[in-house]
C-alpha positions in Angstrom: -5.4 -128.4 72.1 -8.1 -129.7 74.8 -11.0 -127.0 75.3 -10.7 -125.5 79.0 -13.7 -126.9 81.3 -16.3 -123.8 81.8 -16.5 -123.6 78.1 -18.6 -123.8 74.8 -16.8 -124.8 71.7 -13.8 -121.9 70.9 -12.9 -121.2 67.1 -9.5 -120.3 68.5 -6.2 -123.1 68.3 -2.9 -122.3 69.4 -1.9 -121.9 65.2 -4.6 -119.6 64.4 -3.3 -117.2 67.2 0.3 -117.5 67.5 1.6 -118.5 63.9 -0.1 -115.5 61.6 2.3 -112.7 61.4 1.8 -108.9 62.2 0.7 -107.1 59.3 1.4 -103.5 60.9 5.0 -103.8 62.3 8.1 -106.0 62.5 7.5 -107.6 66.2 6.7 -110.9 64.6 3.6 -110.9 66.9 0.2 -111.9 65.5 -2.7 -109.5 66.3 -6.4 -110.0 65.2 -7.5 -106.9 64.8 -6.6 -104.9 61.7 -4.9 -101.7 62.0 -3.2 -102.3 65.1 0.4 -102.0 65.3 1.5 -104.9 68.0 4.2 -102.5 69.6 2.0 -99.8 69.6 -0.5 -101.8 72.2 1.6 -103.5 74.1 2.9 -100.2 74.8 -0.2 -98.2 75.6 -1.4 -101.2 77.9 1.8 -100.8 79.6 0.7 -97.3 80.8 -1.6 -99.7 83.8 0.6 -99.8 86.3 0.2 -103.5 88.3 1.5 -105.1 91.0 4.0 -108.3 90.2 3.5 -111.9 91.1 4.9 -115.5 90.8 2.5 -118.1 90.5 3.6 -122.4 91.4 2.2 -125.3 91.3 3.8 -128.9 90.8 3.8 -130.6 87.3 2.4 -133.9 87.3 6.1 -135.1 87.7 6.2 -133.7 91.3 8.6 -130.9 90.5 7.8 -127.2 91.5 6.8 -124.9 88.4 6.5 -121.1 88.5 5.9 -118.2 86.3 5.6 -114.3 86.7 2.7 -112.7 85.8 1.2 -109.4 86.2 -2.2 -109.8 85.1 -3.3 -111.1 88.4 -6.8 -109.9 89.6 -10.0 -110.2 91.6 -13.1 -111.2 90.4 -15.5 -112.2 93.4 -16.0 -111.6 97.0 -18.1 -114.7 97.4 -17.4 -116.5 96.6 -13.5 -115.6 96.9 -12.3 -115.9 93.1 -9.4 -114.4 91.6 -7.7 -114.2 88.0 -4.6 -114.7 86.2 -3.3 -115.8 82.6 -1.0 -117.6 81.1 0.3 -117.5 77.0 -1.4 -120.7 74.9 2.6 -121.1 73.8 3.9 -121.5 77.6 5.8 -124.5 78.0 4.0 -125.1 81.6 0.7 -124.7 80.5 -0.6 -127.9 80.7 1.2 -128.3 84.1 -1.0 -125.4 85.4 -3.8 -126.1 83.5 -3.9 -129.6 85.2 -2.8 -128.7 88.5 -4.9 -128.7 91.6 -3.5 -126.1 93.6 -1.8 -122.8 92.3 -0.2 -120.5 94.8 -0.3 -116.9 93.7 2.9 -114.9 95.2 2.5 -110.9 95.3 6.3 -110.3 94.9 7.9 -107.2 97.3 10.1 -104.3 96.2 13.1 -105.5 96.9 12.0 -108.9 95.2 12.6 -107.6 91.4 15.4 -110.6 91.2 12.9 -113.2 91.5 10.6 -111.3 89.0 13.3 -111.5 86.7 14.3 -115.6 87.1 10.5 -116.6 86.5 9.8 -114.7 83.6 13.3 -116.8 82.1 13.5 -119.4 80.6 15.7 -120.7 83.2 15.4 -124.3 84.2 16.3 -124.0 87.8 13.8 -121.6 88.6 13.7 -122.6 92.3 17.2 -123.1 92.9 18.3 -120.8 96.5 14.8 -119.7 97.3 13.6 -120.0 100.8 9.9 -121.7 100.4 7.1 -123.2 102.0 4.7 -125.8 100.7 1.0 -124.7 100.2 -1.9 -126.6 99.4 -1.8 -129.4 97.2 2.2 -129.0 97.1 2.6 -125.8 95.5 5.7 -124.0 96.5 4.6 -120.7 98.9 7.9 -118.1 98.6 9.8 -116.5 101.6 9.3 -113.0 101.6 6.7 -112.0 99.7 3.5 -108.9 100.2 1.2 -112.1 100.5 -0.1 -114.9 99.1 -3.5 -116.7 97.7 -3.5 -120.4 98.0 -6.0 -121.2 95.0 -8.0 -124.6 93.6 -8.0 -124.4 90.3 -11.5 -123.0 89.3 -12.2 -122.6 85.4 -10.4 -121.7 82.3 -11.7 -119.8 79.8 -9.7 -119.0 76.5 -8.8 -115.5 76.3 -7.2 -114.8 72.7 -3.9 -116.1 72.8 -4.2 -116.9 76.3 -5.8 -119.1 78.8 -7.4 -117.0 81.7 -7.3 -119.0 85.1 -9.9 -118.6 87.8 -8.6 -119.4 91.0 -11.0 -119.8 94.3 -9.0 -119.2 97.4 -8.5 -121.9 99.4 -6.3 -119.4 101.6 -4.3 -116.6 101.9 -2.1 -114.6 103.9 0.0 -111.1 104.4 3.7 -111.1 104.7 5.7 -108.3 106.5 6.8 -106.7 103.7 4.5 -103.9 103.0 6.5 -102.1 99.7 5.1 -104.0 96.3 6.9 -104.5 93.2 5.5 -102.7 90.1 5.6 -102.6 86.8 4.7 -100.0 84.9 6.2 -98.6 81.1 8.1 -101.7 80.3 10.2 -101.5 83.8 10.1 -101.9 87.5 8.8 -98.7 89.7 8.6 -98.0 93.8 5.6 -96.7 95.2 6.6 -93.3 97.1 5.4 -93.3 100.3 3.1 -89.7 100.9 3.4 -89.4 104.2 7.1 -89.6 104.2 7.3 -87.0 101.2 5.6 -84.4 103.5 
């Protein structure tokens, strides 16, 4: 593993993270600190709801690559910088590591489909989906909340992830206004409180 620019030396390797198994539970999932039960936190961070996006690029090969993600964020005004991670044991990590351009695509409500074929391992990710190409080639989708078109910034290791900072290149609103979200291990609808009264 290459160290992520914006970075002093890290004591952290994809092995050290990903290969120890959990000494509190049978999830097969490594976790550093003692006394935590793996299912147990995944489950308690799951009670933040957040909004769901695809993020693309290209692969050095030319071809589109995409991944959901929830842990999308802001960081800075100004400049405009935003956040994202990706797992150390991704198989497109590199791809987005070494990627230009990064489009960030807040899926809509009634885009839980999508959600669903980028977080597979699926090969043909892209296959029927109306897109757009964004800055430095990476695929914009049809349909979505809105979208950050994003040079890729700084990585910074982040346990056994790699956190992304993006600075928006640009970024747009799309028509439809409901988001997905995910909240408790599924998919939830924001209840309009207007229309409730």
């Amino acid at each position: 593993m290459t160290l992520p620019k914006s970075t002093a030396k890290s004591p952290e390797t994809v092995a050290t993270v990903v290969d120890l198994p959990c000494q509190d539970c049978d999830s097969g999932s490594s976790l550093a600190a003692k006394g935590f039960c793996c299912r147990d936190f995944r489950s308690t961070l799951g009670s933040f709801a957040t909004g769901v996006t695809v993020v693309t690029a290209l692969a050095p090969d030319g071809r589109p690559i995409g991944v959901t993600i929830s842990s999308f964020n802001s960081v800075s005004l100004d400049p405009p910088l935003i956040l994202w991670s990706l797992s150390l044991i991704s198989p497109n990590l590199e791809a987005f590591r070494n990627a230009s351009n990064y489009s960030i695509n807040i899926l809509s409500a009634e885009q839980q489909n999508l959600s669903d074929r980028f977080a597979s391992r699926s090969n043909d990710r892209f296959a029927d989906i109306q897109l757009r190409s964004g800055l430095g080639g990476a695929p914009l989708i049809e349909g979505c909340c809105a979208w950050f078109e994003c040079s890729n910034e700084a990585h910074y290791p982040g346990g056994d992830h790699l956190i992304f900072i993006g600075r928006v290149e640009g970024f747009a609103q799309g028509t439809a206004e409901a988001p997905l979200i995910f909240h408790n291990g599924r998919y939830r609808q924001l209840e309009d409180s207007q229309a409730a009264e």
